[in-house]
N, C-alpha and C positions, 0 to 999 in steps of 0.2 A: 569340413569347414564350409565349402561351397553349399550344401546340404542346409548349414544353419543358419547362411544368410541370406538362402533364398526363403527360410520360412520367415526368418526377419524380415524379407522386405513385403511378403505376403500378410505380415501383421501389420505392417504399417499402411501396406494398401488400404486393409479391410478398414484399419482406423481413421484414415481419409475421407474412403468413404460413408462412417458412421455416422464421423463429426460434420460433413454436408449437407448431409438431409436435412436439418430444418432447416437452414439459408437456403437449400434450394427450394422445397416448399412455401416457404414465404416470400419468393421472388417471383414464384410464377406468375408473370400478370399476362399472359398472353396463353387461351387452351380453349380446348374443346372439346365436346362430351359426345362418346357416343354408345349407338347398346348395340345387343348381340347381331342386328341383323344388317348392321354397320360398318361391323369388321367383327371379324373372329380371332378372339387370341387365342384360343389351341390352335386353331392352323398354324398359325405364324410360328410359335413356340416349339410344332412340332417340326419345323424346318431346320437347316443350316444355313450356316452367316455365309450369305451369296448366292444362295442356290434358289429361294424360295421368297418371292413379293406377295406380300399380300395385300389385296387391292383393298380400297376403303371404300367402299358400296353406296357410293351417291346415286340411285342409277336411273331416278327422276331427271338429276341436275343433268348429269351425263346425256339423256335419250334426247331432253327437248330444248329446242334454245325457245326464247323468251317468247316468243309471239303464239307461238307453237302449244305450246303448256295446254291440254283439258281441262276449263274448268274443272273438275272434282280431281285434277291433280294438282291443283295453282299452289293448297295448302302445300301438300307436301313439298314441292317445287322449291315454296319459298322457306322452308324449314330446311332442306337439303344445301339450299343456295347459301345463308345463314352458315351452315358450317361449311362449306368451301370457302368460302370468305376469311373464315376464323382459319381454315389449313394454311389458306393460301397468305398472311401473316404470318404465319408463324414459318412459313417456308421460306420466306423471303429477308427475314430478318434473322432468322438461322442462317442463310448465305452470306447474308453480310457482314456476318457477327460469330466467323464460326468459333474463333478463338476461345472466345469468352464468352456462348452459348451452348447449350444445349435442347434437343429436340427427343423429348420424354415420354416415355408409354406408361399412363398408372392404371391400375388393375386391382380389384378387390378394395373397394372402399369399404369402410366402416365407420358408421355414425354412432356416439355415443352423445350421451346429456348429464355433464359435469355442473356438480351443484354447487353455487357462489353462498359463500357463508359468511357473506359481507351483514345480511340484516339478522343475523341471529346470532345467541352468543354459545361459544364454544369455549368447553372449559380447559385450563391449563393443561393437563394431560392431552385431550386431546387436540392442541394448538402444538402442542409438542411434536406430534409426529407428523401432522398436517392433517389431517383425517378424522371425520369427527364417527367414533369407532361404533357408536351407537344406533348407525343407521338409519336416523331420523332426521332426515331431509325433505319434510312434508311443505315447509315451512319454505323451503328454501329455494332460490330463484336458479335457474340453469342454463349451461351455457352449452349450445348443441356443436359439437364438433366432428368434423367430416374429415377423415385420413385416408389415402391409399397406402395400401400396408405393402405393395407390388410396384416396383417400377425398374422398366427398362429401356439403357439410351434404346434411339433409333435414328433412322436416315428415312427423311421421306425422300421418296421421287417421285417426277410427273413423266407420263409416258406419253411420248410422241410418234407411239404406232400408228399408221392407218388403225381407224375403227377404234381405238382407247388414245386418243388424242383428248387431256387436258384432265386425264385421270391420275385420281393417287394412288400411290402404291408405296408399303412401308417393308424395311427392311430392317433389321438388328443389327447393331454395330459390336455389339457385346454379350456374349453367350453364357453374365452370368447376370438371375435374378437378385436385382437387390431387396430386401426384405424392410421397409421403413419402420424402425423400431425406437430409433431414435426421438421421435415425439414422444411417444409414451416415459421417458425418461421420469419427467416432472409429474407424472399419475401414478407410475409404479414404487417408484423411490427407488433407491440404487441397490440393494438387495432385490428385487422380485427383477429387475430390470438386468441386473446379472446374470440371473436364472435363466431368463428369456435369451439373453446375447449369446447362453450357455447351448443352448437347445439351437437356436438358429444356426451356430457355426455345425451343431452336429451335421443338420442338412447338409450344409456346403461341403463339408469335408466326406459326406456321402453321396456326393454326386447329384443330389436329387431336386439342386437349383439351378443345374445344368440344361443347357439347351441342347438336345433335344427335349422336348416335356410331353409327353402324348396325351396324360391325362390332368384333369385338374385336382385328384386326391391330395397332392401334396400340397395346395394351395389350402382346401380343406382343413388340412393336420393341421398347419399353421396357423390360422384362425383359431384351432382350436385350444391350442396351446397359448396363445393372447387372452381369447374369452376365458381361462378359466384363472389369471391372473389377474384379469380386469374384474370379474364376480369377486373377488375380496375385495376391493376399492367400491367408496360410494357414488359409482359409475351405471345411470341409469341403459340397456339396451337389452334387446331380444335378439330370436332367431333373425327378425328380416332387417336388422341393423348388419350385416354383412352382404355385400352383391359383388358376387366375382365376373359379372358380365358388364356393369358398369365401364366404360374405358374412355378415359381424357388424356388426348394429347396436349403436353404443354411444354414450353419453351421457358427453362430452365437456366442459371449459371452453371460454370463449369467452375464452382469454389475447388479450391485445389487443385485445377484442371491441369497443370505443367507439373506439379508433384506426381499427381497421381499417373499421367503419362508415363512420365523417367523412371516410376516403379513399373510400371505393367511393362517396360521393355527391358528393364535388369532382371522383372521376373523369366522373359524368354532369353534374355542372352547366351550366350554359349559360355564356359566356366572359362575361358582363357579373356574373354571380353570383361568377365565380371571380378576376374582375378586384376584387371588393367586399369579398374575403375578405383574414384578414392574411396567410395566405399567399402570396398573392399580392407582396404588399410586401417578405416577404424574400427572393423570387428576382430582382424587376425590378430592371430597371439604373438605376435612379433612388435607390431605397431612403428617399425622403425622408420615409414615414414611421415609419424606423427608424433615424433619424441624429438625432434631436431630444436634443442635449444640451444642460440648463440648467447653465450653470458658476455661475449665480451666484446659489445656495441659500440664501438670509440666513435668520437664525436669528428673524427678529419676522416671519418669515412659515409659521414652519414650529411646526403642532401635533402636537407628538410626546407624550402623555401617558405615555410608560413609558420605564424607561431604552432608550438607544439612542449609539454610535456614529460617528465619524466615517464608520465605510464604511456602516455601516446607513443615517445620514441622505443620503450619495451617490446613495441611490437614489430622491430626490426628483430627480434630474437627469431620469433616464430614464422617468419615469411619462408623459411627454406623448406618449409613442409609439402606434402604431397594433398593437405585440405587444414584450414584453419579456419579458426572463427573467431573475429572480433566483435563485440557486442558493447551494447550502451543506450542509456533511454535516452528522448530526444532531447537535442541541445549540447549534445557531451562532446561533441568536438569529430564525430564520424566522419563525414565529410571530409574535413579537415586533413583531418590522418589519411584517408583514402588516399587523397592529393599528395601528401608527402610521400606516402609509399612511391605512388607511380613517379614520383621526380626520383625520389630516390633509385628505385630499381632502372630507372632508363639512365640516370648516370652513371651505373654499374652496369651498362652494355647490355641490359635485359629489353625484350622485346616483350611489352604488356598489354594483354589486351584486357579490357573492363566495359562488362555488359550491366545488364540491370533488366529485370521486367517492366521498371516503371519508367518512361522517359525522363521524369521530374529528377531522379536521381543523377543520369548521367548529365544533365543540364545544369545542376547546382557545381558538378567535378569543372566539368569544360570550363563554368565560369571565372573559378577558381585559377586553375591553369592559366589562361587568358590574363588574369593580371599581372601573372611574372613578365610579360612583354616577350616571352623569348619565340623566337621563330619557328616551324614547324618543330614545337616540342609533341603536341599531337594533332593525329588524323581525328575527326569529328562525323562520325554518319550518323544524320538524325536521323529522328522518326519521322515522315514523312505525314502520315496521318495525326499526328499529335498536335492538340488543338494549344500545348504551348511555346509552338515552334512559331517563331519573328523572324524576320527578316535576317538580324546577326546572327542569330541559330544557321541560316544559310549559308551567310557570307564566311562563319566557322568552318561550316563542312568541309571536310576533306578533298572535295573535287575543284576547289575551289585555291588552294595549294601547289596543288602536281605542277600548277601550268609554271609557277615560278621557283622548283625543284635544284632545277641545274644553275642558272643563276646565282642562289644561296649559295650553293656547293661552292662557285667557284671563289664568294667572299670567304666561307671557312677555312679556304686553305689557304688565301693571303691572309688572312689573324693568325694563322698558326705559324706561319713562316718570320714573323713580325714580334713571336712575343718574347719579353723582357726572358734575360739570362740570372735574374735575382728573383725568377718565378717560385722557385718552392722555400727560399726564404720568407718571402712576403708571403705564400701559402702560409707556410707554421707560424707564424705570427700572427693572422687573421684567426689561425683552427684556436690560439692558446687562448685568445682575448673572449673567443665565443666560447669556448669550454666555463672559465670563469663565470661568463654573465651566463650560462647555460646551470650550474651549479647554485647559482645567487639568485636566479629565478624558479630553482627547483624549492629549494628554502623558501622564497617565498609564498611560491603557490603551496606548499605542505600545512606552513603556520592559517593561510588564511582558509584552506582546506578544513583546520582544526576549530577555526575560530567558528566558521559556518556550522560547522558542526555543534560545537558547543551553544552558540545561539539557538538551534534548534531546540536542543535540549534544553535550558534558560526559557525559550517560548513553552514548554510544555508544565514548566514546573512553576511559573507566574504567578500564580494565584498563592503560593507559598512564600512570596517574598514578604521580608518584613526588615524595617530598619534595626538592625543591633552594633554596637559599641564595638565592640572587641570580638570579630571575629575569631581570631584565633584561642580565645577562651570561652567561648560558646562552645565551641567544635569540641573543644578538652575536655569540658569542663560541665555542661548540663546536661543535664543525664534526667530518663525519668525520676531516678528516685530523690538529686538534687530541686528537681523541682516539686517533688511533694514535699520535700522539707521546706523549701521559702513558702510555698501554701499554706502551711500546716503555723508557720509563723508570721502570714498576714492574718488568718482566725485567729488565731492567738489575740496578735493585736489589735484586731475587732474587735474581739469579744472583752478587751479591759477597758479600749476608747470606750463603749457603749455604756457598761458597767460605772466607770467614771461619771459619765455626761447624766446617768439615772442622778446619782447622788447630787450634782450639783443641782438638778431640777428639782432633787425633793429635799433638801436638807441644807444645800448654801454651806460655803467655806468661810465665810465672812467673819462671824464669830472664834474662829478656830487661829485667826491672823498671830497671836500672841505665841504660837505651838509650832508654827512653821519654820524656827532656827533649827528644832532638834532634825539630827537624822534620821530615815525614816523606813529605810534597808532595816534597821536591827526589829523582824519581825515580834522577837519576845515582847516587845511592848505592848501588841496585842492581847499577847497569851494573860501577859499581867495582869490587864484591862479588864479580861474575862474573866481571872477569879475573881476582883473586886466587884465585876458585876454581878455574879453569883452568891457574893455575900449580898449585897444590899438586898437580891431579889428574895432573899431568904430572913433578914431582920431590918428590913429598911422599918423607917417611922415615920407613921402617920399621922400623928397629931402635930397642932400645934403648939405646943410650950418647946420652948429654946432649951428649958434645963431640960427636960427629958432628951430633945436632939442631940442635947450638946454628951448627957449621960451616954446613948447609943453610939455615939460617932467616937465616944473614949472609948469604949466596949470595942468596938469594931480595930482601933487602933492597935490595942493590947492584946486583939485575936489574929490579923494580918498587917501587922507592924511591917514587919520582914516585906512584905510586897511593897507594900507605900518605901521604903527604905532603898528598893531597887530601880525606883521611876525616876528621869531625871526631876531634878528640883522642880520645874516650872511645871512639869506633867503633873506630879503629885499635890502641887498648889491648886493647879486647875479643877483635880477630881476634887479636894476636900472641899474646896468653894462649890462646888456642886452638892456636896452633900452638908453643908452649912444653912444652903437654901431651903426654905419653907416649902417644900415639896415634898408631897403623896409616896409612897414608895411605889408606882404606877410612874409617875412623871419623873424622878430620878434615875427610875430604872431608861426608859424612855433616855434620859442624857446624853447618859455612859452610853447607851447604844450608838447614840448618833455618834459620841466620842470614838469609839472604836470604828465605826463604819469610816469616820473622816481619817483614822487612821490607813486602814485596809485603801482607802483612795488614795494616799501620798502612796502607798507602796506598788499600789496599781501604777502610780506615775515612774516610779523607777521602773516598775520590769517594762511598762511601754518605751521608757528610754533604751533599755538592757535587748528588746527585742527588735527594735529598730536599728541597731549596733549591728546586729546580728542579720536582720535580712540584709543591713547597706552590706557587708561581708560576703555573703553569699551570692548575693547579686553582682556585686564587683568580682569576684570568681568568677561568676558564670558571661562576663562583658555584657551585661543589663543593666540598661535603668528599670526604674518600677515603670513606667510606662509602656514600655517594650514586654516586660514580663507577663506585664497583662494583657498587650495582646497578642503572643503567645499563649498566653494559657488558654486566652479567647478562642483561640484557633483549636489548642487542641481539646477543648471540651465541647466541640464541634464533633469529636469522635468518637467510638466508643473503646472501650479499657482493651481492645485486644489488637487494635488500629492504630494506637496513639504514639508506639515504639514507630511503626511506617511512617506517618504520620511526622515525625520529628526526621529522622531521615530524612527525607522530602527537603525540609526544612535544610541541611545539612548538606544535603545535596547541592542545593541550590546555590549555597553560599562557596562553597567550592569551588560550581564550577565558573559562577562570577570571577572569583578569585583567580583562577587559571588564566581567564581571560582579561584581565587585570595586566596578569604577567606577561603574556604574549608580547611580544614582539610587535605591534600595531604597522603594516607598512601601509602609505597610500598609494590606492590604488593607480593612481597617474603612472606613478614610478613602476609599478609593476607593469603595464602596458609599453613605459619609454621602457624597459630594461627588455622586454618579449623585444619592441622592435628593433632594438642594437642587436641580436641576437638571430635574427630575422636577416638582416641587414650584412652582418658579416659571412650568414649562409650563401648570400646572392655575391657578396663580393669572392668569394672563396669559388664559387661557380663561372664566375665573371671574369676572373683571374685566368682562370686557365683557359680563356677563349673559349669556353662554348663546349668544347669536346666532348664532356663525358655525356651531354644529353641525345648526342648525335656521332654514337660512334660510326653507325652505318655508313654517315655520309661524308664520315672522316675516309673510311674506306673506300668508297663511292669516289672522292677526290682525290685518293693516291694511286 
């Protein structure tokens, strides 16, 4: 086991430092460049941590002071001078800053010239992988980039021997080479860049980035192993875009610098050290003590003095553990809960102490604290350099306390001698009243939890809102295929309004006024219409003489009696007045036509009655008006045929979740804040009741 969590934490190192390297290369604003006859990095590489300085070869700066200088050495003088300048910066602001600095050796730089494909166009394929795979970047504008692929901390010093007085000399704090791979991330893309990470660990795990280094072949390999992923990428360089003599010291952050510490010293620990740690406890196969859950958190045992939470108080379950984490984005009540733990755990005679990297954190708890009004509930050591520490931040401090220690002690123990004999009744009656308002504010923060929620969801679905009747038969009740049926029966009734509105434009009802008693459903009337028509069209008469009409029109009678026999009376009056008239068999025929057409229009007028019967129907089924219906159907002819079923969901969705929210329980917020601070209020009087004690057991003891 010991075994697995040392390479666990040696992965987790190596990922610290993966993830570093570019914050710390783009933080370097403070470096200096120098070449091989400057300083030597084989020498140095071939040393041990301690044993070996390597001086940095000023040795113009060094020999002559100012006045002194050779003409025909002033140049170099002042080019040497230049970079002691730039050391001696970076020397100094690394002492002052060791925490949160570092002081960096890079080595083997590599220039390459990345082509910007902003002014030319690059087709969908190859925008897809980011690469335009064609190789044709004649056109295209570049952007020259400069990496050290090498870099290791160091320690400079200045020596104040006789005779090297005011010289550099640099040492290794760290005997292993870091390999900067991590830029090339966003050029390789995360397959070749795995490859790479693949091949770099092989070195490490062979020793061969280990200090000692005698020669530079392995610096070599490794370039070569970069150039030959970087030749697939449309990544311009040559042989002399690599120089391993190149060397810039620079002044660097230590990102992850306190992680990366507390691993590099569990990776030396001894196995009983690392067995002691909590670490330890969340890789073993026991885990027992990171399973410690209290389910049963009663409220007369819990000192929460600030408002708080069902899930906030949840996390009295998990305090008894050996490491836990609570987590939350900002604004969620962290802070908050921090502060009730620590009331809580020092009224339960715990002794807590609470750090923080950042000053800002334990400044927000103290101020917190601070409002309960109660007396050394805590010791306060600031940050003494923290540019947010005032004056009260002082007057907080814990040295600031001690001097009125015994004094306090001696009022705790006259309040303790003094308090009432009906104390743990008036206790359980304080715990029962807050349990209540503690469950009746749990309810409410749940609903208004839900409501929030739901709003979100309602903002997202918006553009889908539309006014309808009857929700609850919407929801039942239109369906795609009901609405292809009311469609399919507004064409419908289009297509006879229109049909209608033709005839009246070209043919007039006017004439027809005397026909309008009969009914006009009984379609056969047409059918009748139609043989009579196809008689005349076949022996109408075209002259003028009456006795001949009158001869044809008997003729006609005594061959389609039977028809004329089944017309109502006034129908039958109507057609023979028509064929009595002096008319063409062209212009009679012409008649009957118009007569039947104004027929087929009264009947057109019932099924438009018959089919508006039918949409009101379906529409009332479906809780629509026509207005509503259409702009639904507005919306979803927005879509296309395989989108439209979504599309209406949406639709459904939305009205739901309106609906829910409808139903909720609506509390106002006031009331929810008075109800947090009676709740609040009974935690202090329940604390306040029993004189003081549980925050201050020590000094209960201290007093007896």
């Amino acid at each position: 086991m010991n075994q697995e969590l040392s390479n666990f934490i040696k992965y987790c190192l190596g990922y610290v430092k993966i993830t570093r390297e570019k914050t710390a290369f783009s933080q370097q604003n403070y470096s200096v460049d120098l070449n091989e006859e400057q300083f030597n990095i084989i020498s140095l590489l071939n040393g041990t941590e301690g044993d070996l300085e390597e001086p940095i070869k000023l040795e113009c700066f060094y020999e002559y002071d100012p006045k002194q200088v050779p003409p025909k050495l002033y140049k170099k003088y002042t080019e040497e001078k230049k970079i002691a300048n730039g050391i001696e910066e970076i020397y100094n602001k690394h002492k002052n800053d060791q925490y949160t600095k570092q002081v960096l050796l890079n080595f083997g730089h590599f220039k390459i010239e990345i082509p910007k494909y902003e002014d030319i166009e690059i087709n969908d394929e190859d925008a897809e992988d980011g690469n335009n795979r064609d190789g044709n970047f004649l056109d295209a504008k570049t952007d020259v980039k400069n990496y050290p692929l090498f870099t290791l901390p160091i320690r400079i010093d200045k020596c104040n021997s006789k005779g090297s007085l005011g010289k550099y000399v640099v040492n290794f704090i760290d005997d292993e080479i870091r390999v900067n791979i991590g830029v090339l991330y966003s050029i390789l893309g995360e397959d070749k860049y795995h490859q790479l990470l693949e091949k770099i660990g092989q070195y490490e795990i062979n020793g061969k980035l280990s200090i000692p280094i005698c020669k530079k072949d392995v610096f070599i390999e490794i370039w070569q192993d970069v150039k030959s992923l970087l030749k697939l990428e449309n990544i311009n360089f040559d042989d002399n875009s690599f120089d391993l003599d190149a060397i810039r010291i620079s002044l660097g952050p230590k990102a992850n610098y306190f992680l990366a510490e507390d691993l590099e010293k569990l990776i030396k620990a001894k196995d009983e050290e690392l067995e002691a740690s909590s670490l330890f406890s969340w890789v073993s196969n026991l885990n027992e003590d990171l399973n410690i859950v209290n389910q049963n958190v009663q409220s007369n045992t819990t000192y929460f003095p600030f408002p708080y939470d069902k899930f906030q108080l949840s996390t009295l379950s998990i305090i008894s553990n050996k490491a836990s984490i609570i987590q939350g984005p900002p604004g969620t009540g962290k802070s908050e809960t921090i502060a009730n733990i620590l009331c809580h755990l020092a009224a339960n005679k715990k002794k807590i102490l609470f750090v923080s990297q950042k000053p800002q954190a334990l400044k927000v708890v103290k101020d917190k604290l601070k409002r309960l009004k109660v007396q050394y509930l805590f010791g306060y050591i600031p940050n003494l350099n923290s540019e947010l520490l005032d004056d009260d931040d002082m007057n907080d401090g814990v040295s600031a306390q001690l001097g009125n220690l015994n004094n306090y002690i001696d009022v705790l123990e006259n309040k303790k001698k003094s308090t009432d004999g009906n104390l743990l009744h008036r206790f359980n009656s304080i715990v029962t009243t807050e349990n209540k308002l503690v469950d009746k504010f749990n309810q409410i923060l749940s609903t208004q939890r839900r409501l929030n929620y739901l709003h979100k969801q309602i903002e997202g679905l918006s553009k889908y809102e539309l006014k309808i009747d009857n929700h609850d038969d919407f929801i039942n009740n239109f369906t795609l295929s009901n609405e292809k049926a009311i469609r399919y029966l507004y064409d419908k009734l289009d297509s006879l309004i229109e049909l209608n509105a033709e005839f009246v434009n070209s043919i007039g009802k006017t004439k027809y006024k005397s026909l309008e008693i009969l009914h006009y459903e009984d379609s056969n009337l047409v059918d009748k219409l139609e043989k009579i028509l196809r008689d005349v069209e076949q022996t109408g008469y075209d002259r003028h003489s009456k006795l001949g009409r009158k001869l044809v029109n008997a003729w006609r009678w005594f061959r389609i009696g039977n028809i004329f026999e089944m017309l109502p009376r006034e129908l039958a009056d109507f057609v023979k007045s028509i064929l009595e008239l002096d008319l063409s068999r062209i212009d009679a025929t012409k008649e009957l036509k118009n007569l039947i057409e104004y027929f087929n229009f009264k009947n057109r007028e019932f099924a438009i009655h018959t089919v508006l019967q039918m949409i009101a129907e379906k529409l009332k089924l479906c809780g629509l008006t026509r207005d509503q219906f259409l702009e639904i159907e507005k919306l979803l002819n927005s879509a296309t045929e395989d989108k439209r079923q979504e599309l209406l969901n949406k639709i459904r969705d939305l009205i739901i979740l309106k609906k829910e929210v409808s139903n909720l329980e609506l509390t106002d917020s006031c009331n929810s804040v008075e109800l947090m601070s009676n709740v609040v209020y009974g935690t202090k009087q329940r604390i306040l009741l029993t004189g003081e004690p549980p925050f201050f057991s020590d000094f209960w003891t201290l007093a007896s």
